[in-house]
N, C-alpha and C positions, 0 to 999 in steps of 0.2 A: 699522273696516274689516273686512270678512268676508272666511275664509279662501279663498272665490272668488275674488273680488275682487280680493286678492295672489296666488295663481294666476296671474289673469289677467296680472295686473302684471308677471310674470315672464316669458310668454309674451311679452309686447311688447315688454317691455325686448330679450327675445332677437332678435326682427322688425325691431328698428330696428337693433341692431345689422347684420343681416343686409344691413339697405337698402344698405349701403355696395358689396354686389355688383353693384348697379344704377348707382350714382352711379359704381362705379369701370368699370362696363361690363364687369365678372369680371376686375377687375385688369389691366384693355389701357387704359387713358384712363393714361397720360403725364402728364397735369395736376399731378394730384392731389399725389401722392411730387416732382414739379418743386417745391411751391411749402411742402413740407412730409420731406425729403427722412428724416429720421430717424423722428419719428414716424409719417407717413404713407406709409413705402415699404410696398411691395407686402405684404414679410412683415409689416410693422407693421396691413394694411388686412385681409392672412391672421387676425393676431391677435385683431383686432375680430370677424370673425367667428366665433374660437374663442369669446370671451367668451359672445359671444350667444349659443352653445349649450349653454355652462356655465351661464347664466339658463334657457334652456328647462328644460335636465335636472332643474334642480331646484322648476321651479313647484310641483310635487304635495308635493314633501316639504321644504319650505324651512324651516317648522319643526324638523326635525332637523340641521338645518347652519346653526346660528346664526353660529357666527363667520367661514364661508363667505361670508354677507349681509354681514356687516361687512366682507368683502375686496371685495365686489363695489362699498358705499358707497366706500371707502376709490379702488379703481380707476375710478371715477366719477368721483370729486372729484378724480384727478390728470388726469382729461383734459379736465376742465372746466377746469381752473386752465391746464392747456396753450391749452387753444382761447380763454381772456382773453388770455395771453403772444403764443399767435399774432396775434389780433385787433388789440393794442396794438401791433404791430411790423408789421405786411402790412397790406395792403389786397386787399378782399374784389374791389374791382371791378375788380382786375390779374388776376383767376381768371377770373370771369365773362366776359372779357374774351376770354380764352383758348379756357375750355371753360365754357358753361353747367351741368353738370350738376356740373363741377369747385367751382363758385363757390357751387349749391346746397349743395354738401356742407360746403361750408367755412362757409357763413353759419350753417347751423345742426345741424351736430355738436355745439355746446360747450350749446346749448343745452338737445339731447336729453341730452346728461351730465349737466349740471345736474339736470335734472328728476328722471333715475331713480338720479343722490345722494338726491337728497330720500325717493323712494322706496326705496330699501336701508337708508338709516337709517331711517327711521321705522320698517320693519320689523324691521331688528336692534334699535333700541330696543324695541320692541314687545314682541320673544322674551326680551329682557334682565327685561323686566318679568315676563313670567309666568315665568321662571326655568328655564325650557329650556337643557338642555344646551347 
């Protein structure tokens, strides 16, 4: 993969994070933190959007913060592994139900996690292999 190209990855990781100011409608949709009250209260949906700009900040120089991508895989993977827990314990369509925009975010947050685990590891492996700091 070309070092564009994880750039880029970096950039969107940040974007999707950010989507959650749309889906939360700037943290006024009530839904969202109802049906996810610790993880997805306000400050927790605040958080999300820290992440994502902790991913922007470092697209250009992510090679030099290797074990930074390892925290970013590492926080990935704990809110993928939340969003199976929630999925096995809730129902998507008591959201939808509710708030449409509520119910998109819940079907597939665990899955944009997922993907950009995939993507932070592969890249912290990557850095692990050419031996970067």
């Amino acid at each position: 993969m070309k070092k564009e190209t994880i750039t880029k990855g970096f950039v969107i990781a940040g974007l999707m994070n950010m989507a959650v100011l749309v889906f939360s409608r700037f943290f006024t949709n009530a839904v969202i933190p109802e049906f996810d009250p610790v993880v997805m209260s306000n400050f927790g949906l605040l958080m999300i959007v820290v992440w994502g700009l902790a991913y922007i900040s470092v697209a250009k120089n992510y090679h030099n913060v290797k074990w930074l991508v390892g925290v970013f895989a590492v926080e990935k993977f704990i809110y993928g592994f939340i969003w199976i827990k929630w999925m096995l314990n809730n129902n998507v369509s008591d959201v939808f139900a509710k708030d449409e925009m509520a119910g998109i975010f819940y079907a597939v947050y665990g899955v944009n996690d997922w993907m950009f685990f995939i993507f932070f590891l592969f890249v912290f492996i990557r850095l692990i292999r050419l031996g970067n700091n």
